[in-house]
N, C-alpha and C positions, 0 to 999 in steps of 0.2 A: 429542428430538422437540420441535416449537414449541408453543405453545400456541397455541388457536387461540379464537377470541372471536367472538361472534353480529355480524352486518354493523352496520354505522354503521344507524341507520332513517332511511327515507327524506325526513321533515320537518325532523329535524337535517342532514339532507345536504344536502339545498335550503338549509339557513340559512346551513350553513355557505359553501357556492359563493356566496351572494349577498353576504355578507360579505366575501367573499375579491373579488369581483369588483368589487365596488364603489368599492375605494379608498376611501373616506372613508364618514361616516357625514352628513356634510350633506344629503343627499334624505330622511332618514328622519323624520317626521311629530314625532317626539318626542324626536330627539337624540340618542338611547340607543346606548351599542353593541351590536351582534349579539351575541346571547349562543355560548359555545363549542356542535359539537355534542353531542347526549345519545348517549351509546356505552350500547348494552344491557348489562348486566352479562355478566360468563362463566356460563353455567350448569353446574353439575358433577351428572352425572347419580348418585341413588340405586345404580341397577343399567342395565343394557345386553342389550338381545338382538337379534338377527339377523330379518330380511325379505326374504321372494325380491323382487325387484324385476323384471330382466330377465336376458334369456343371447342370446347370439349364438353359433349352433351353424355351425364348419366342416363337419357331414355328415363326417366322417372317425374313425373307432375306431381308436384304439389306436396310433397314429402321430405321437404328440406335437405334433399338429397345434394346440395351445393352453398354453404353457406359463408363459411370465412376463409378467406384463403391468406397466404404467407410465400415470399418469394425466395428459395435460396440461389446466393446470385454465383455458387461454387461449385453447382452440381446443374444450374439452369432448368431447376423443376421449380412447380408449383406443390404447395401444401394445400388441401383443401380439405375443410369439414364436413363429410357426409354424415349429418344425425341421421340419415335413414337407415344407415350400417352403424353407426356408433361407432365412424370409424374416421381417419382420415386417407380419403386419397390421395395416392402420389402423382402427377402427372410430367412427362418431360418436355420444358418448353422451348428447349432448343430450335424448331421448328414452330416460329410463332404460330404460324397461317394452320398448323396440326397438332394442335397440342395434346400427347397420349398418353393415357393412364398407364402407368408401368408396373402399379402396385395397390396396397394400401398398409395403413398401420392399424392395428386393434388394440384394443387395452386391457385384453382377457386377461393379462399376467399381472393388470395392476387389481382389480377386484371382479367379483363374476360380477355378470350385468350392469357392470358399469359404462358409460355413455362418453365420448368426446364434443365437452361446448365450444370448445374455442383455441386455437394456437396462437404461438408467437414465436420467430426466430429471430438468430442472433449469431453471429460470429460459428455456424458451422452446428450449431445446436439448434434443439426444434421444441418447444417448450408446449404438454398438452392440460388444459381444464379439465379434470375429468369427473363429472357426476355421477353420484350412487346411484345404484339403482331403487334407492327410495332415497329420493331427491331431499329428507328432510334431514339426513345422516352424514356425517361429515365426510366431503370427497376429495378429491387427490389432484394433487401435481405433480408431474412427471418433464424428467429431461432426456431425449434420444440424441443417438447419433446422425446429424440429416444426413448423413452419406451411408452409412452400414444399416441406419433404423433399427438398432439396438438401442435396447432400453439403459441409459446410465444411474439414473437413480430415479427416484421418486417418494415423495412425504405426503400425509397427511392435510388435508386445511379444511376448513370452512366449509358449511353446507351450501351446497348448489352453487361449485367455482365457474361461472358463468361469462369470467375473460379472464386473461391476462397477459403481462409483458414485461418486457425484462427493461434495465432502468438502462439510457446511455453506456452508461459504462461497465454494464456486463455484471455489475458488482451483487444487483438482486434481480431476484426475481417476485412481481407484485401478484395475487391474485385477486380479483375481485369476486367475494364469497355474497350473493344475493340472498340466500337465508330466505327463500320464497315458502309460504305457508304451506300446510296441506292440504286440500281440495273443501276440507271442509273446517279448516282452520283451527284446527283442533291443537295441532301443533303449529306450532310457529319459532321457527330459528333465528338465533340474533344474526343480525348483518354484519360482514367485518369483511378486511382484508386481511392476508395474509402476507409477509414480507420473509422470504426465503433469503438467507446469506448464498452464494455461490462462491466456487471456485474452481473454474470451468462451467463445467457441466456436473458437477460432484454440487449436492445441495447439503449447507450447513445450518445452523440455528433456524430455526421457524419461529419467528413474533406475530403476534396477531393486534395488528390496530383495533378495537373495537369502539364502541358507541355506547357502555356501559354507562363512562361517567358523565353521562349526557340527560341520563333517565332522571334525575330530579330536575332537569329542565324543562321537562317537557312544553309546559305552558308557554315560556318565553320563546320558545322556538315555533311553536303553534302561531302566538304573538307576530312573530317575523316573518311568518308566511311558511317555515317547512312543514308541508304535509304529513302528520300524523296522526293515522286514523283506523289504524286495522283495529278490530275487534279485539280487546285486551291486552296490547299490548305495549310492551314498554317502549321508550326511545329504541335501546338497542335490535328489538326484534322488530319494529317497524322499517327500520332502515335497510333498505335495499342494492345494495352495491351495485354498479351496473357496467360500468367501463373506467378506463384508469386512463390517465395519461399524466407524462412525465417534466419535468424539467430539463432541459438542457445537461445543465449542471449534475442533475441527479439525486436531486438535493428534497424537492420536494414532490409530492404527487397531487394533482385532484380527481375526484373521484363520482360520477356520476350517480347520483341517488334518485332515479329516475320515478317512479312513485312518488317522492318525498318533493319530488320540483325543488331541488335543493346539489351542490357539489359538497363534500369532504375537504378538505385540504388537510395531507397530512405529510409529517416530519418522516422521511422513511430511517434516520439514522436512530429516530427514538422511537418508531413503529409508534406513533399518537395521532391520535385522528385533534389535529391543532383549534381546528373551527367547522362548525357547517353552515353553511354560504345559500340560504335562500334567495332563490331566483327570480322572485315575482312571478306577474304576470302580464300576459299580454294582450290592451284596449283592444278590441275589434270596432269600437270609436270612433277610434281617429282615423283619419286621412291618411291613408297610405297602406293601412291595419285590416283593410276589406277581407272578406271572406266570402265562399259563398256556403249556404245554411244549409242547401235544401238540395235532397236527392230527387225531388219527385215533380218539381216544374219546368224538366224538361228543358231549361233556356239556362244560360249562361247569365248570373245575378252575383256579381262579387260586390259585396258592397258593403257599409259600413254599419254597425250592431251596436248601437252604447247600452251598456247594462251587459256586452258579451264580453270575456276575457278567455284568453286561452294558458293552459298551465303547457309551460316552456318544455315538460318531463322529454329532456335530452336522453337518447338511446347514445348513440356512438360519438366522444368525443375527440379532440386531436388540440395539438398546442403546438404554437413557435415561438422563437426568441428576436424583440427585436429591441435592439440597442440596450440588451439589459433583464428588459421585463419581458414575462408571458404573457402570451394570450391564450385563452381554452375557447376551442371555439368548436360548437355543440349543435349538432344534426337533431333538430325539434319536434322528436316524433310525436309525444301523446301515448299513453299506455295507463288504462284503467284495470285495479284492483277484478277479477270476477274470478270467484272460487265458490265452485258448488256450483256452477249455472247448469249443468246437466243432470242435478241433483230435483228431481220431481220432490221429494221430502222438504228442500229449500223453497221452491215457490209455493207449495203450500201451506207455508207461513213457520218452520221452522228453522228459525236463526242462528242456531248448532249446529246448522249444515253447511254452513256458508259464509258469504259475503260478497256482494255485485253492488257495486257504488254506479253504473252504468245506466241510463234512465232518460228518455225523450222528453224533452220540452214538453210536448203537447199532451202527455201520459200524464205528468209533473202536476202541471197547473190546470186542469180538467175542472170546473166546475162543480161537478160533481164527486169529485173525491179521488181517491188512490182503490179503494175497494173493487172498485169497476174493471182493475188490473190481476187482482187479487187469484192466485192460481194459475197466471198467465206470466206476467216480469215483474213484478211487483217486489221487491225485495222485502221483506220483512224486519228488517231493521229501521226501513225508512218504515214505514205502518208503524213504528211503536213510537216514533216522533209525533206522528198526527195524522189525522185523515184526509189534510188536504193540502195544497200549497198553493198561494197568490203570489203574480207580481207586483210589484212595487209599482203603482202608477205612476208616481213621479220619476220613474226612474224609465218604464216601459210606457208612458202614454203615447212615444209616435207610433208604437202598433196597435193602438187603440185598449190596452188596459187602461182598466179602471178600476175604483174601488169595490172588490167582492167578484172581477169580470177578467179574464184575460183578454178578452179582445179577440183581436186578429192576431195577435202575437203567436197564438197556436198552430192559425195553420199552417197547412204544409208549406206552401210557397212563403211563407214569412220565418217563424223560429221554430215551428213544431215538430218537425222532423230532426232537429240539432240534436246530438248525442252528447249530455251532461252528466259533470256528478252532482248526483243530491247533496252528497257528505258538505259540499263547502256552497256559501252562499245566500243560506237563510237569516234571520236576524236574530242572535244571539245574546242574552242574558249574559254577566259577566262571569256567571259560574260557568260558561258554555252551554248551558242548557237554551233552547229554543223560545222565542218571545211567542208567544202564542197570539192568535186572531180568530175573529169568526168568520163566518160565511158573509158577512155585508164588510170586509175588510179592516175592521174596528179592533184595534187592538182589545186584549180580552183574557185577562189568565185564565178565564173558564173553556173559549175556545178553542177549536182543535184544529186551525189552520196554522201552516209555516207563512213567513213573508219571505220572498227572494227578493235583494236587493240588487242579484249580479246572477249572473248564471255564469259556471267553468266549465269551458270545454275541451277537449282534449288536444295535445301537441298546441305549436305558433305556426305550423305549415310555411316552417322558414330554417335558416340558420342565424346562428348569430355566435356573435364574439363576447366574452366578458375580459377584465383584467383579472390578474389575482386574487381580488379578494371578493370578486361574484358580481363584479358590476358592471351592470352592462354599457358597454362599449358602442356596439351597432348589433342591428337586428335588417334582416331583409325582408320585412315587413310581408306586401302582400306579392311581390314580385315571381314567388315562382309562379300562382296562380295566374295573375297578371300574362304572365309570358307565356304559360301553356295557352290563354284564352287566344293570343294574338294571333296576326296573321302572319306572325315572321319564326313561329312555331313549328317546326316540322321532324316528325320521326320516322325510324327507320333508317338502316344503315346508308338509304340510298338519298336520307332525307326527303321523302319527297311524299308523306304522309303529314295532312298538317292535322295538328293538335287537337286544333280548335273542335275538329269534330267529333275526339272520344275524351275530351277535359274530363280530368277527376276521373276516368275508369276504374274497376279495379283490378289486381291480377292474376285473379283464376278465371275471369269470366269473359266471354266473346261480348260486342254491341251491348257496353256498360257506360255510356255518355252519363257523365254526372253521377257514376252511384256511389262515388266517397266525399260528395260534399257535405253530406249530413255528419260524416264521421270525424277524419284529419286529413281531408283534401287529397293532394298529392303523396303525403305521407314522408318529408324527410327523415331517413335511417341511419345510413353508413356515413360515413365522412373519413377523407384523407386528406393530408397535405402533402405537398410536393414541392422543393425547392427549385427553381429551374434561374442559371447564373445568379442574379441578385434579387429576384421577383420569390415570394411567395404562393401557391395558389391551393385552391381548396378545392375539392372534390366530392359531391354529395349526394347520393341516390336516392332516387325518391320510389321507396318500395313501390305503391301503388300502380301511378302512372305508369311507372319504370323512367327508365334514360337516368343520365347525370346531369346535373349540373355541374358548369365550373366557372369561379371567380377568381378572380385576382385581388389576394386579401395581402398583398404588401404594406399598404397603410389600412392598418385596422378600424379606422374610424372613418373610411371611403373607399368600401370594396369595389370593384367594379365587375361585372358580368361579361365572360366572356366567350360562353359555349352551353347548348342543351345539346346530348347526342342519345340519344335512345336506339339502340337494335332491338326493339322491338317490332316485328316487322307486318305483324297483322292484327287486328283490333276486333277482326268482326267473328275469325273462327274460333269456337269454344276450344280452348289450348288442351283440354284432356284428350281431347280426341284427333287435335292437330299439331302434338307437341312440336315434332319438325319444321311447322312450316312458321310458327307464328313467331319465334326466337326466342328472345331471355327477357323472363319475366320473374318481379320481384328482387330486384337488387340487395343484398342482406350486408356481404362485407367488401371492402376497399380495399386498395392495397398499391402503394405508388412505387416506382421499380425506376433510382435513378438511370442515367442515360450508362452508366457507368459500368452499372451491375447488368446492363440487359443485352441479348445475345443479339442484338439488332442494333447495338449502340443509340439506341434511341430511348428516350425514357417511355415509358408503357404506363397504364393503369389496369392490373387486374382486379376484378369483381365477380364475385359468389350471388349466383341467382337462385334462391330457395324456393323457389314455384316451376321456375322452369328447370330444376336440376342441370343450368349450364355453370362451364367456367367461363368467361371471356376475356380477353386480351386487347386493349384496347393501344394503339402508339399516341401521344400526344406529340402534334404538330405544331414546331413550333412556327410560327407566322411574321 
């Protein structure tokens, strides 16, 4: 991220032009030269917190009608993604406290029925994602004029280009091509990037990083933890591209493989995908690692799960440079494989129609079997593993498993309600094939039970930072949760709704206390960085709940916490019917607006709310 510096002031500016315009100093009364001008210092703020400013409301619930937006700071509009139009609107921000849609852009003239996923601007250009209208067929990147919104060019890339952004220096432009299967996985597209040459706005060479030569590896990468597991398919078609971010320099990329719980790193001057960088996972364990499991006991229970881990699978992520090195530092949302789940053919045991790796604890390890599900969620791919699934006693005996017995582990108020994948977790033959057990817990190659030694569940309900080459750095363990429970908690523009009382909500629905603990909590999504004088800080939405969080990640290996601010201003009314009154719900994209570029001289953070079809405008204060 650049630094950014308070404006030249306006007395130096005038001296400076008069100097500059002058050519000589012979008219000046005393000979002297113009002095250079006086530049205000950077200021680096103490602490930082958030300000509603303004919102531009689409009138649309729940339709994605607001999702990633983009700031051009030469025309003082906002870009924002409407998937409900397939379109992006324009709006003019000039007037923060009103911000007005003046327009929009469609992408009819780059293919019929094609969709916009995502923008990125840059130096007066406006860069759009654009997916086919059969999402499994190779779609398009395109470059407009942000000021005329004429189309300048646009190519070819990757199936289903699901983000992208142009590199520091103007020189490319990246797309991140996700390669998502078909509904019933019939098809399935490789994952890759595409790296555009530029010059301008004029696009040259098109290279595609791909993940082909990765497919004899698969095992070892299995081995290391990257998730690989779709139905059929190779390294390259598993791999999921999901968000890009850049080096400083320009030099390198990594690359979000969100599925795969895994980053890319790759060479953009040789378009190679260099390494992929599995992410691990995250203890619910240990101390600090709490969670809470259960949507349905009504109290507030964050607490700690040995045998539970969470897959890190990062949506949005962002990087800075400090003293040298990056850091990526990745918004930990959680996102399970499910295709075919409206497919009545797939639950009734045909595994040609699908694939839902998504699966409750207490459905899992039932006593009595998986059949009990059968025609109901029961996925079919897990039925041809076995008919039933144990835990590990020694692993789960503090919830009272035991051998052949789940225990208390199932119910609701303990682990049973936890949304898992089956796919990882069971205990494994070295061929990968499943160790088999019977009903009294004995191992048994005749029997038909799975052992879980670990259960995975979705997202870390956190952020965190890696270095370079995937290792983690810091993680904010259990702290968003932690802090939405507390009593120094409070949402609403006027802050003066506290947390505590709708913890974990989710955000299409009124008086939802607790109904995403079972799922990925709070749900962190978007994530921004903002430089502000010498300080670093991070910005991250947490779709569910909604609001931001903000840290101060200057020293990456001791963030410090320095703001929740949620405009979310009502909890109890059902928002389809109260879209006005209740505010912005569902946070999707970030977008930080030095103090430089913004018509208030103040640095701002704009965000795209996909549920509640707002834009908002936030001023960050500095303190």
């Amino acid at each position: 991220m650049k630094k950014w510096m308070m404006a030249t002031s306006t007395v130096a500016l005038i001296a400076a032009l008069a100097g500059c315009n002058s050519g000589s100093n012979d008219d000046d009364d005393d000979g002297a030269a113009v002095p250079p001008p006086v530049t205000e210092p950077v200021i680096t703020p103490e602490s930082i917190a958030l300000s509603f400013q303004g919102r531009y409301s689409s009138n649309e619930f729940g339709v994605s009608a607001a999702e990633i937006p983009v700031y051009d700071p030469e025309n003082q509009q906002i870009f924002v993604v409407n998937a409900l139009n397939g379109s992006v609107d324009v709006l003019d921000a000039r007037d923060l406290a009103n911000p007005a849609r003046t327009g929009s852009l469609t992408v009819e003239d780059i293919a019929a029925g094609a969709v916009v996923n995502s923008i990125a601007y840059h130096n007066g250009f406006l860069a759009i994602a654009i997916e086919a209208a059969n999402k499994t067929d190779p779609g398009f990147a395109a470059i407009y004029d942000a000021t005329t919104l004429q189309l300048i060019d646009s190519t070819q890339v990757g199936a289903l280009p699901d983000m992208l952004t142009f590199t520091p220096n103007g020189e490319y432009l990246l797309v991140a091509n996700e390669g998502e299967p078909s509904d019933d996985y019939s098809v399935d597209p490789e994952g890759s990037v595409s790296i555009i040459a530029l010059d301008g706005g004029t696009m040259g060479d098109v290279r595609t990083a791909g993940f082909s030569a990765y497919n004899t590896q698969a095992d070892a990468l299995r081995d290391a933890g990257v998730r690989i597991y779709g139905p059929g398919a190779s390294v390259a078609q598993d791999m999921e591209p999901e968000y890009i971010t850049i080096a400083t320099d320009s030099s390198t990329a990594w690359v979000a493989l969100q599925e795969n719980n895994a980053l890319a790193k790759i060479n953009i001057a040789d378009a190679q995908v260099t390494d992929i960088l599995p992410l691990g996972f995250k203890d619910y364990g240990v101390a600090g690692n709490g969670i809470d499991a259960s949507d349905e006991d009504s109290v507030l229970n964050i607490s700690t799960w040995p045998g539970v881990v969470g897959i890190y699978h990062p949506d949005a992520i962002a990087s800075y440079n400090l003293e040298g090195s990056t850091y990526i530092v990745t918004a930990n949302e959680g996102d399970a494989r499910a295709w075919g789940e409206d497919n009545d053919l797939y639950w009734a045991g045909d595994a040609s129609q699908g694939f839902v790796e998504e699966f409750r604890v207490k459905h899992l390890v039932h006593a009595n079997g998986f059949d009990r599900r059968a025609g109901d969620d029961l996925p079919p791919q897990l039925r041809e593993l076995g008919a039933g699934a144990l835990l590990n006693p020694d692993v789960f005996g503090y919830c009272g498993a035991s051998a052949g017995e789940p225990g208390d582990c199932r119910e609701d108020d303990v682990l049973g309600r936890l949304n898992i994948t089956w796919v990882d977790g069971y205990r494994k033959n070295s061929d990968g094939s499943p160790v088999m057990f019977d009903t009294t817990g004995t191992e048994n190659p005749a029997g038909d039970r799975l052992m879980y030694d670990k259960l995975y569940s979705y997202g870390a309900r956190s952020f965190a930072i890696w270095d370079e080459d995937g290792a983690l750095v810091w993680d904010s363990g259990d702290q968003f949760e932690q802090y939405l429970a507390s009593a120094d908690c409070f949402a609403g523009s006027n802050r003066d709704i506290p947390c505590v009382d709708y913890f974990n909500t989710g955000h299409d629905e009124g008086d939802a206390f607790d109904s995403r603990s079972d799922a990925k909590g709070p749900e962190p999504e978007g994530i921004a960085l903002g430089q502000l004088g010498d300080k670093t800080f991070a910005f991250i939405g947490l779709e569910r709940m909604g609001g931001i969080m903000v840290y101060d990640i200057t020293d990456p290996q001791a963030p410090a916490f320095e703001d929740y601010f949620s405009t979310r201003e009502d909890f109890l009314l059902d928002p389809e019917t109260n879209l006005a009154a209740v505010g912005d719900l569902g946070p999707e994209g970030l977008y930080f607006v030095p103090a430089a570029d913004s018509p208030s001289g103040e640095a701002l953070l704009v965000v795209g709310n996909e549920v509640s079809g707002t834009t908002v405008i936030y001023q960050i204060d500095q303190l």
